[in-house]
VEXKOL-391759 format. One line per 4 residues: their letters; for each residue x, y, z of C-alpha. Coordinates in Angstrom, 2 decimals. Last residue first. Example, Ala and Ser with C-alpha at 12.3 -4.5 7.8 and 13.67 -1.06 7.14 Angstrom:
# residues 2
SA> 13.67 -1.06 7.14; 12.30 -4.50 7.80;
END
This chain:
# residues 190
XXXX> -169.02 102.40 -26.63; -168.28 99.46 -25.39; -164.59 99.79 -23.38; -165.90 102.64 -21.66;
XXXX> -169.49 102.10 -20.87; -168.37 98.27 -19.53; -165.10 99.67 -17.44; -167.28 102.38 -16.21;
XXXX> -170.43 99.35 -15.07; -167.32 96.88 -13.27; -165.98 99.85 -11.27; -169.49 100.49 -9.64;
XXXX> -170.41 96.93 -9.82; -166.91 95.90 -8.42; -166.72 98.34 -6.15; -170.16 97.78 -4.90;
XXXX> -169.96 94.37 -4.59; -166.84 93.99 -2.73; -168.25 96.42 -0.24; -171.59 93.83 0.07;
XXXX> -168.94 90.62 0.12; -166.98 92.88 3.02; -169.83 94.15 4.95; -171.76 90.44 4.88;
XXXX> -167.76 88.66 6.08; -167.50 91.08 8.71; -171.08 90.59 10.20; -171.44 87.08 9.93;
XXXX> -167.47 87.10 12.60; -165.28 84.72 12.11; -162.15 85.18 14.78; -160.45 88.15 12.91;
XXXX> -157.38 87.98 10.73; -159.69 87.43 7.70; -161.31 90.59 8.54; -157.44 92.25 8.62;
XXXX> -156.41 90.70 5.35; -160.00 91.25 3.99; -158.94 95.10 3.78; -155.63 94.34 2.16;
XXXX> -157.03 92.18 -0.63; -159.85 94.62 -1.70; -156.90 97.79 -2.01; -154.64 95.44 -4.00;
XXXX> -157.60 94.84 -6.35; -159.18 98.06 -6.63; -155.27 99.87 -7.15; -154.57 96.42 -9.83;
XXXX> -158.25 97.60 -11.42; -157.29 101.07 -11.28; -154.34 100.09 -13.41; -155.61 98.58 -15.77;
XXXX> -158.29 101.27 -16.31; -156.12 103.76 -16.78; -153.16 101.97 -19.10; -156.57 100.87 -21.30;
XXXX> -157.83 104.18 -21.46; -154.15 105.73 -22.19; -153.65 102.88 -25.29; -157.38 103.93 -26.52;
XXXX> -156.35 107.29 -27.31; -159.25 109.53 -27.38; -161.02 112.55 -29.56; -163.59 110.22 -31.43;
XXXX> -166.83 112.50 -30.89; -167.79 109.20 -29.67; -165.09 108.33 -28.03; -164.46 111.13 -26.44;
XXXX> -167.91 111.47 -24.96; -167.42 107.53 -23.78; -164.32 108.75 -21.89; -166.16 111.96 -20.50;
XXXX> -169.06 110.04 -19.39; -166.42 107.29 -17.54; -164.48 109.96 -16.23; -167.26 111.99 -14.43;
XXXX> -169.80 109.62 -13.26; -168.55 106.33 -12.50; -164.33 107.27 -11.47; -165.28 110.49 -10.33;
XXXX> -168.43 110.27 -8.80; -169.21 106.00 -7.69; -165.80 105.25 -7.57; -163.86 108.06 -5.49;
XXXX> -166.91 109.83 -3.60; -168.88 106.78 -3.10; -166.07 104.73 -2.49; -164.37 106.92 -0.22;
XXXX> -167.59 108.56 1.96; -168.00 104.10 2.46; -164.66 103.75 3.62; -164.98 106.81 5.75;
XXXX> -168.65 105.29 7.11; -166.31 101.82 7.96; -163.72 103.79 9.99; -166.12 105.72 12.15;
XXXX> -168.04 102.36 12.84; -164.82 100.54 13.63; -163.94 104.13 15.94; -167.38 103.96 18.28;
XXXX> -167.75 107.55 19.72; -169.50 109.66 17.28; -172.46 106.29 16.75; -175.15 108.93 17.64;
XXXX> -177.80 106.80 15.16; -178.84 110.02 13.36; -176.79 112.54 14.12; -173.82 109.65 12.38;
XXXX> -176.23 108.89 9.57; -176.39 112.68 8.50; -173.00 113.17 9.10; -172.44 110.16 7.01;
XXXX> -174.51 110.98 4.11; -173.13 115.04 4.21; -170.44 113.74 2.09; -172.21 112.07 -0.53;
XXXX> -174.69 114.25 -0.87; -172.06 117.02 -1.35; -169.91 114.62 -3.84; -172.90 114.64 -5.70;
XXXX> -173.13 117.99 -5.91; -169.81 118.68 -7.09; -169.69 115.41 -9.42; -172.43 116.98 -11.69;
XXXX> -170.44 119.79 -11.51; -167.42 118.30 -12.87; -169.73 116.64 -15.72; -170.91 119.82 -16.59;
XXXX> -167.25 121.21 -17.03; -166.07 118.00 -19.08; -168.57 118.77 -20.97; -167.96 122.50 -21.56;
XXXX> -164.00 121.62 -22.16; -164.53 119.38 -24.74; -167.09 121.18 -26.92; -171.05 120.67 -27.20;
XXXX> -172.12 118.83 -30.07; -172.12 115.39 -28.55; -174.66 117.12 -26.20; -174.44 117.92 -22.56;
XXXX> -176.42 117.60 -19.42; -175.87 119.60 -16.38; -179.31 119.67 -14.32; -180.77 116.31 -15.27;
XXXX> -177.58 114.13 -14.40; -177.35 116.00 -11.22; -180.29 114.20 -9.58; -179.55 110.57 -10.28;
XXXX> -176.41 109.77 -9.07; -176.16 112.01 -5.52; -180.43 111.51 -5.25; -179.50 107.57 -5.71;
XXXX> -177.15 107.73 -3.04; -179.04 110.14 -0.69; -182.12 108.05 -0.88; -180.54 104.60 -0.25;
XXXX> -178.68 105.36 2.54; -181.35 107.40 3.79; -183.77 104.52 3.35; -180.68 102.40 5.39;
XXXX> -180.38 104.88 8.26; -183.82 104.31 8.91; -184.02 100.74 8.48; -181.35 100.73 11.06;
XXXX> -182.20 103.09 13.18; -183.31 100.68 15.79; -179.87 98.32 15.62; -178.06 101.42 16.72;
XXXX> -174.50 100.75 16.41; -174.10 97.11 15.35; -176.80 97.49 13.15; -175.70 100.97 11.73;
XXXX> -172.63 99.45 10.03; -174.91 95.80 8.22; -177.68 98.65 7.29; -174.96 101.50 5.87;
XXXX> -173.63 98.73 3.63; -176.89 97.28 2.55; -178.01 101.07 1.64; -174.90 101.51 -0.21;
XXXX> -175.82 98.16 -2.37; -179.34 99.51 -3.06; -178.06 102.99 -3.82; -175.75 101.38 -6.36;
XXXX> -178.83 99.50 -7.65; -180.82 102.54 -8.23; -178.48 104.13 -9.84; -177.47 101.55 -12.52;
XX> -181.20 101.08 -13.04; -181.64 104.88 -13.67;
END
């Protein structure tokens, strides 16, 4: 639940800095349903398709698929719901950022955080994994997290300095790291 909550913190932070320069009234708005939607999207599905050790391979790796259905569908409808909300259809940076923001918490937080990371550390302890293809996996996401993180600042960094840029960047750096940081921990520690 703490891992949860603290990803919905960090989303909310995100959405807040993005909505401010859209709507600056909405923002605490948009931020609770930031925050909300997040931790609903984490939270939520966990207690409607659990598994046991017991239960076979493919059955957990099917909960854990439709754990990431529904919160890929709070995750999705977040910025539509943030968009009707602060009307920001017509600014492209803002469009830009809330597709970032769809992509982590589709990408990292529900497939990479929810569904591979339980199904590694089910593997492992029903011991049905090779630990060569975890580590090839997770080395190379971190290279793909790493590449990706030094091409975005490239075009802040590019930018006459700007509180707002540097605040969305450290808080998206933060998220992916946390996010990315908390599988590589569950998987490597079983």
């Amino acid at each position: 639940m703490l891992y949860a909550l603290l990803i919905a913190l960090l989303t909310a932070s995100l959405y807040a800095v993005s909505v401010s320069s859209v709507n600056a009234a909405m923002t605490p708005f948009a931020a609770a349903l930031a925050a909300l939607m997040t931790f609903i999207s984490i939270y939520l599905p966990r207690k409607f398709f659990a598994y046991t050790l017991q239960d076979i391979a493919p059955t957990v790796l099917q909960n854990l698929m439709q754990r990431v259905l529904i919160g890929v569908v709070f995750t999705l409808s977040l910025p539509l719901a943030v968009l009707a909300l602060t009307g920001g259809w017509n600014d492209p940076r803002f469009l830009g950022e809330l597709f970032v923001y769809t992509l982590i918490g589709i990408f990292l937080i529900q497939i990479i955080g929810e569904a591979l990371t339980n199904h590694v550390l089910y593997l492992q302890r029903t011991h049905q994994y090779n630990s060569n293809q975890l580590f090839a996996l997770l080395a190379g996401l971190a290279l793909l997290f790493f590449i990706l993180i030094l091409y975005f600042l490239a075009f802040d960094l590019a930018q006459p300095p700007a509180m707002r840029n540097y605040l969305r960047d450290m808080l998206a750096i933060t998220l992916i790291l946390g996010g990315y940081g908390r599988a590589v921990f569950l998987m490597v520690h079983h």
